[in-house]
C-alpha positions as CSV (number, residue, x, y, z in Angstrom):
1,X,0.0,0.0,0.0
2,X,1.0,3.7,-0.1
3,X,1.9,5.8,2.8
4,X,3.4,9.1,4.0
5,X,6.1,7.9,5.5
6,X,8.3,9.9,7.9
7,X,12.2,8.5,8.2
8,X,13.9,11.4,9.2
9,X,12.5,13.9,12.0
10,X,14.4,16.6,10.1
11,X,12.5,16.0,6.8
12,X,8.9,16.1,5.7
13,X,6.7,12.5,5.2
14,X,7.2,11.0,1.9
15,X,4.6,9.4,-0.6
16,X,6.0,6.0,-0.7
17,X,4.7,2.0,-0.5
18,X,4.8,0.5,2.9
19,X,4.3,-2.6,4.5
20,X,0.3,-3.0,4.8
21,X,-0.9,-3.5,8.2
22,X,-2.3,-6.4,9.6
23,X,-4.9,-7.3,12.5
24,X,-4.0,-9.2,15.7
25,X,-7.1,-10.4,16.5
26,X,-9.2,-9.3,19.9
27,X,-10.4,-5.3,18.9
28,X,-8.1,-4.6,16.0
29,X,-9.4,-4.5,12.9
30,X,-7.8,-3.1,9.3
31,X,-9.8,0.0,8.4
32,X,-9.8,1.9,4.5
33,X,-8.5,5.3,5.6
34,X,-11.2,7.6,4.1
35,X,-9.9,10.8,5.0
36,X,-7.1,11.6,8.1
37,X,-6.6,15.9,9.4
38,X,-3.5,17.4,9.3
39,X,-3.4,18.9,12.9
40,X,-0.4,20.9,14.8
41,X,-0.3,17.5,17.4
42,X,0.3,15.3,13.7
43,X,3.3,17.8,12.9
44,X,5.0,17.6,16.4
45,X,4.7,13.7,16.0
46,X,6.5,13.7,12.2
47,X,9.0,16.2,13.9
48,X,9.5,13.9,16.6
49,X,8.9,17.3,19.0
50,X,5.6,16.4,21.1
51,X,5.9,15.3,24.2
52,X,5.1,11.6,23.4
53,X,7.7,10.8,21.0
54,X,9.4,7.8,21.0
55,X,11.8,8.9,18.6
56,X,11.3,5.3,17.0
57,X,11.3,5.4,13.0
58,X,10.0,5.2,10.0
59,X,6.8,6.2,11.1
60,X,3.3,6.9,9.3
61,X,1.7,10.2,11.2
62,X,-1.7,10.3,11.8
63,X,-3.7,9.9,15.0
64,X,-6.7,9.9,14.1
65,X,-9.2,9.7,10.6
66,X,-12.3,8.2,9.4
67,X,-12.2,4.7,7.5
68,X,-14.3,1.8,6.8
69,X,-13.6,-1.6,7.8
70,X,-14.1,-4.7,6.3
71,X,-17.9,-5.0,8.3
72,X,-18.5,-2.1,5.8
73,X,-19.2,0.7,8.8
74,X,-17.8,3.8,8.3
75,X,-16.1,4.6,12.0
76,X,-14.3,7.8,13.4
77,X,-11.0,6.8,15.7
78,X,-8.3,7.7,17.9
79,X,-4.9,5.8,17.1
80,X,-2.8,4.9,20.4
81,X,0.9,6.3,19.9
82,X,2.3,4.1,16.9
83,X,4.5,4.1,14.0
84,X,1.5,3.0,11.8
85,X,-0.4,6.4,11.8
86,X,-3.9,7.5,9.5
87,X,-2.0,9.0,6.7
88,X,-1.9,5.8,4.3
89,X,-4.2,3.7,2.4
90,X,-4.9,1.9,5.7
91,X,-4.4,1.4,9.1
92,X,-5.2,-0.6,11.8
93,X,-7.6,0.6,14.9
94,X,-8.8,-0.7,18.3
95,X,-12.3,-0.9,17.8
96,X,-13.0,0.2,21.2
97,X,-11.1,3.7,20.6
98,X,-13.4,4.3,17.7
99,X,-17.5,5.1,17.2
100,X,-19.4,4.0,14.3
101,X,-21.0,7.0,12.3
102,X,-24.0,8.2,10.4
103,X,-23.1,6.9,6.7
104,X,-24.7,10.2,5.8
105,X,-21.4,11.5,7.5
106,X,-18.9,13.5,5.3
107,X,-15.5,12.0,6.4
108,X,-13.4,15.2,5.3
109,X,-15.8,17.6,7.7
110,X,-15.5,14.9,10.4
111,X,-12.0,14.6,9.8
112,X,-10.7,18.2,10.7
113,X,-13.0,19.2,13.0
114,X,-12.8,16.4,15.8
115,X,-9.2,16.9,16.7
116,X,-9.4,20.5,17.2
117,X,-12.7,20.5,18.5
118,X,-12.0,17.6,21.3
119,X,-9.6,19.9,22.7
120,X,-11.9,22.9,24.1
121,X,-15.0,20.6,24.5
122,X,-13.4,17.5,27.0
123,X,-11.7,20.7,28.8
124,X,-15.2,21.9,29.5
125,X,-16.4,19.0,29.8
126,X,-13.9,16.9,31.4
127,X,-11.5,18.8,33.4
128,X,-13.7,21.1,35.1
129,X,-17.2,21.4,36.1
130,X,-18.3,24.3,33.8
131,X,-21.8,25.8,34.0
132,X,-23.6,27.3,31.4
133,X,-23.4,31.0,31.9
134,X,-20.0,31.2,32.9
135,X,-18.1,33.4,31.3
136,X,-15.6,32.1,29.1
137,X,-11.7,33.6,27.6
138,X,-10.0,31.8,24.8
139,X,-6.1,32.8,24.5
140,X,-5.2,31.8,20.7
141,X,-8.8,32.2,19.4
142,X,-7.7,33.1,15.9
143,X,-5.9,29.7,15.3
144,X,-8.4,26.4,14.1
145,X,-8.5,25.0,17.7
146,X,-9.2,28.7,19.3
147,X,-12.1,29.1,16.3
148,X,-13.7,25.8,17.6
149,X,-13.5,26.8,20.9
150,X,-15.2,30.0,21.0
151,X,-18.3,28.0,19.4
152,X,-17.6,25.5,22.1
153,X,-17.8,27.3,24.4
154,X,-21.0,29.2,23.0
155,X,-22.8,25.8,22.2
156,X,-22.0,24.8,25.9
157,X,-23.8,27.5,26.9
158,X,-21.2,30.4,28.1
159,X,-22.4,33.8,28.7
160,X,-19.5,36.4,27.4
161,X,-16.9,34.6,25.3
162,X,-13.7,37.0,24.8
163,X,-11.8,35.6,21.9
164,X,-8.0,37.1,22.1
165,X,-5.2,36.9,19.5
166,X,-3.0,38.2,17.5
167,X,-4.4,37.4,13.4
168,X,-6.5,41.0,12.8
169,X,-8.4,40.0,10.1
170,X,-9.4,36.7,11.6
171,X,-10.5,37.8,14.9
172,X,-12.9,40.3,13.0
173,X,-14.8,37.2,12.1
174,X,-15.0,35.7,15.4
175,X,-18.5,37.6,16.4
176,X,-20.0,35.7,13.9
177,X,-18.8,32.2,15.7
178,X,-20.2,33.5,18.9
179,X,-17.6,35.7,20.1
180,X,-19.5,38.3,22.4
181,X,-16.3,40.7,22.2
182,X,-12.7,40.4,20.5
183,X,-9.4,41.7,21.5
184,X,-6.2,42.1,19.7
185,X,-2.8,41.0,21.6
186,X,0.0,43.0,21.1
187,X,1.8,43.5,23.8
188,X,1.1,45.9,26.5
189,X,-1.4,47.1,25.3
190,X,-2.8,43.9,25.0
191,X,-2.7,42.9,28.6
192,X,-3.9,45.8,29.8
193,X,-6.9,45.2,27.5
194,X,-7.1,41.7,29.6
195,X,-7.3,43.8,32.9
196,X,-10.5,45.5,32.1
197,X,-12.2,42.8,29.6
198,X,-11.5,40.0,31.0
199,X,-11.1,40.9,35.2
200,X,-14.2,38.7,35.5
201,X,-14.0,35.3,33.3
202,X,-14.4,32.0,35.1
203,X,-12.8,30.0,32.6
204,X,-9.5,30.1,30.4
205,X,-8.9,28.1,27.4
206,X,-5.3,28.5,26.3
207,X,-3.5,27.6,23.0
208,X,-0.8,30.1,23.4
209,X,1.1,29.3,26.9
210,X,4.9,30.9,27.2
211,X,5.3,34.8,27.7
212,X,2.4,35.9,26.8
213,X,0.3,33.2,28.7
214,X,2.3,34.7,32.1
215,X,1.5,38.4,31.3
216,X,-1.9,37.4,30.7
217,X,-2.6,35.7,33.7
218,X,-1.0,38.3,35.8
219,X,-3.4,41.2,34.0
220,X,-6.7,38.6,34.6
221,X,-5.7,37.7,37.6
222,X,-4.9,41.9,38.9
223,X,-8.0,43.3,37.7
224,X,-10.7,40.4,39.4
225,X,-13.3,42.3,41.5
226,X,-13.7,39.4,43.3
227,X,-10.5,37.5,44.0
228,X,-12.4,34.7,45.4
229,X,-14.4,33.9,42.5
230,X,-13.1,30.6,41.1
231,X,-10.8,30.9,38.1
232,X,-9.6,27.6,35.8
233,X,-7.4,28.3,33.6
234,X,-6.9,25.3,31.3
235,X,-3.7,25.0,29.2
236,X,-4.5,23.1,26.3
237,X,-1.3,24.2,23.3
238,X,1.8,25.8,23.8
239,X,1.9,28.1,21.0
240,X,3.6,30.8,21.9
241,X,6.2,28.7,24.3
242,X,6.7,25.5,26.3
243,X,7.4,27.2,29.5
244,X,5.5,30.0,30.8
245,X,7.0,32.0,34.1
246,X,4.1,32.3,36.1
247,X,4.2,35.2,38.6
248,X,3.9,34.0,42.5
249,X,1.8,37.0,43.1
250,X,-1.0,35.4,40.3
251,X,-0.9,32.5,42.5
252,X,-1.2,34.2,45.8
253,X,-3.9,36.8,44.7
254,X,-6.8,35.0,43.6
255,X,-8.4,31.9,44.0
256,X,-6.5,30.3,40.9
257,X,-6.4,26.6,39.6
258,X,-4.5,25.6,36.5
259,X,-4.9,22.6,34.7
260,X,-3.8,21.1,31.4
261,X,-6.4,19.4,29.4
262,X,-4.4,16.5,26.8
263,X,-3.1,13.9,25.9
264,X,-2.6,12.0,29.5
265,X,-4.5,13.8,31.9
266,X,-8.1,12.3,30.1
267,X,-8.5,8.7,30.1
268,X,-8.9,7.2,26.4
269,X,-12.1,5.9,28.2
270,X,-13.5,9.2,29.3
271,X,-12.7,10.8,25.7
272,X,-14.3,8.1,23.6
273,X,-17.4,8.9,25.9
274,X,-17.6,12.3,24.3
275,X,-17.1,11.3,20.8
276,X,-20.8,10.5,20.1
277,X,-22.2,13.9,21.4
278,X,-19.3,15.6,19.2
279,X,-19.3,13.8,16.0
280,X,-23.8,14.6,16.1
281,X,-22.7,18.4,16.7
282,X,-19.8,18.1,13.9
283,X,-22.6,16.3,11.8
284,X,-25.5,19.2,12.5
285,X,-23.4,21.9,10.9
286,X,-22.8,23.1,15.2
287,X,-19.0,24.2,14.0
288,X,-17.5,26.1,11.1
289,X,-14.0,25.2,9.8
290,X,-12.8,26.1,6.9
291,X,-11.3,22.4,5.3
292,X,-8.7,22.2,2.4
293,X,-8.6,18.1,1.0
294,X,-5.3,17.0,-0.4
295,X,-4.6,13.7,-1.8
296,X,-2.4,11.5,-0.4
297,X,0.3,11.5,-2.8
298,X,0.6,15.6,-2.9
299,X,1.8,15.2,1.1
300,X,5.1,16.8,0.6
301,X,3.3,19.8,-0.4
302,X,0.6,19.7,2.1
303,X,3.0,19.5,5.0
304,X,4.7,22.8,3.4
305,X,1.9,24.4,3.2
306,X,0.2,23.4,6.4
307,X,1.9,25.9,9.0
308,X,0.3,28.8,7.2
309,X,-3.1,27.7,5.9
310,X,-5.9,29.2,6.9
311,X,-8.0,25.9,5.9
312,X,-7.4,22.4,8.1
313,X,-5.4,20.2,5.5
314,X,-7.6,16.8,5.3
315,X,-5.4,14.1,3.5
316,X,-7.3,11.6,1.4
317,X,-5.9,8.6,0.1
């Protein structure tokens, strides 16, 4: 069969044949890949850069995609960390990491909106006990994921969703997602912005992390009314930095929890639970994502152009 196949972490996949897969027996079970996303968390594993790396090669990238199996059901699924990733003709899946889908379905739509979707809604859902009503700050809101969440976070039933970041043109459109006001971050200026819009948000969702993630915090965290109001701030991406300085005083000041929402600190068992709900909302038109399918064999180009498209790259083989 023909794959992308990664052999060096300094080099982009290749379009090449590779050893088909084969079942085991028990709950795995050779799929058709259909259609497989192109997300940030595919890159870091083709890089070798996220924190789950094995640094074991060749690999195929992927972890997750849509597919058919040989019952002829057409399944979403999450791939456990492997070499044998989504991005090839086929793959092989743990039935029990998957859910079977509507045939009605379209696997490219499914296919770049789960991933970045799961993200903000198991951190609502899972990692703390949000209520509707709450009000609700995304960091990174102009990226795919930070899109997604600011209509996660209005679907879930937030009150005032500030959407902060740093693409202009993009956060313009984010009212129309069901951002109730916008902010541009640019430094200073930016955080002080944070101080006065955002003194009184319940809940952070934050791509970004690093610098700007510590600056941010400490502007929130300085202007609250009423320090004792509960504050979660859930790091999801590190954008903007692995590490973030986080000022003592932020700590000290408020009544402050941070938690990360990812890979690891969500059981596969507790995220396949929320797949059903998801993939109905993905299905019902609930989310807007702007998808760009490539075939398989153009995936040289598609990792080149990924970093700067506007449009989640959905391979199809």
């Amino acid at each position: 069969m023909y794959a992308a196949v990664v052999r060096s972490f300094d080099s982009a996949p290749r379009y090449e044949q590779f050893p088909a897969p084969a079942a085991n027996g028990g709950d795995d079970m050779v799929v058709d890949v259909a259609a497989a996303g192109l997300h940030p968390r595919v890159r870091s594993q083709a890089n070798g850069s996220h924190y789950t790396s094995t640094d074991e090669l060749p690999l195929v990238p992927g972890i997750d995609g849509v597919g058919r199996g040989p019952d002829g059901v057409l399944r979403y699924f999450l791939l456990p960390d492997t070499t044998m990733g989504t991005m090839a003709e086929q793959t092989i899946i743990d039935t029990r990491r998957s859910i079977v889908l509507p045939e009605s379905s379209d696997p490219v739509a499914i296919a770049a909106a789960m991933n970045p979707a799961m993200s903000s809604w198991i951190a609502l859902r899972q990692r703390i006990a949000f209520r509707a009503g709450q009000n609700v700050l995304v960091l990174g809101a102009t990226g795919s994921a930070g899109q997604i969440a600011v209509q996660t976070a209005k679907l879930l039933g937030a009150n005032k969703i500030i959407a902060a970041g740093r693409d202009k043109d993009r956060l313009g459109d984010l009212r129309s997602l069901g951002a109730t006001e916008t902010m541009l971050m640019d430094g200073a200026s930016g955080s002080g912005d944070l101080s006065r819009q955002a003194s009184d948000v319940d809940v952070v969702i934050d791509y970004l992390w690093g610098e700007p993630t510590a600056a941010a915090m400490l502007a929130v965290v300085s202007g609250r009314t009423d320090p004792g109001r509960l504050l979660s701030w859930i790091e999801i991406g590190s954008i903007a930095g692995p590490t973030a300085a986080i000022p003592s005083a932020a700590l000290r000041a408020a009544r402050l929890q941070i938690v990360g929402s990812g890979q690891g600190s969500v059981s596969t068992r507790d995220i396949v639970t929320e797949l059903p709900a998801l993939a109905d909302e993905i299905n019902k038109g609930s989310f807007t994502i702007e998808t760009r399918p490539m075939p398989l064999a153009d995936v040289e180009q598609a990792w080149a152009d990924a970093p700067t498209s506007k449009r989640r790259i959905v391979v199809i083989p």
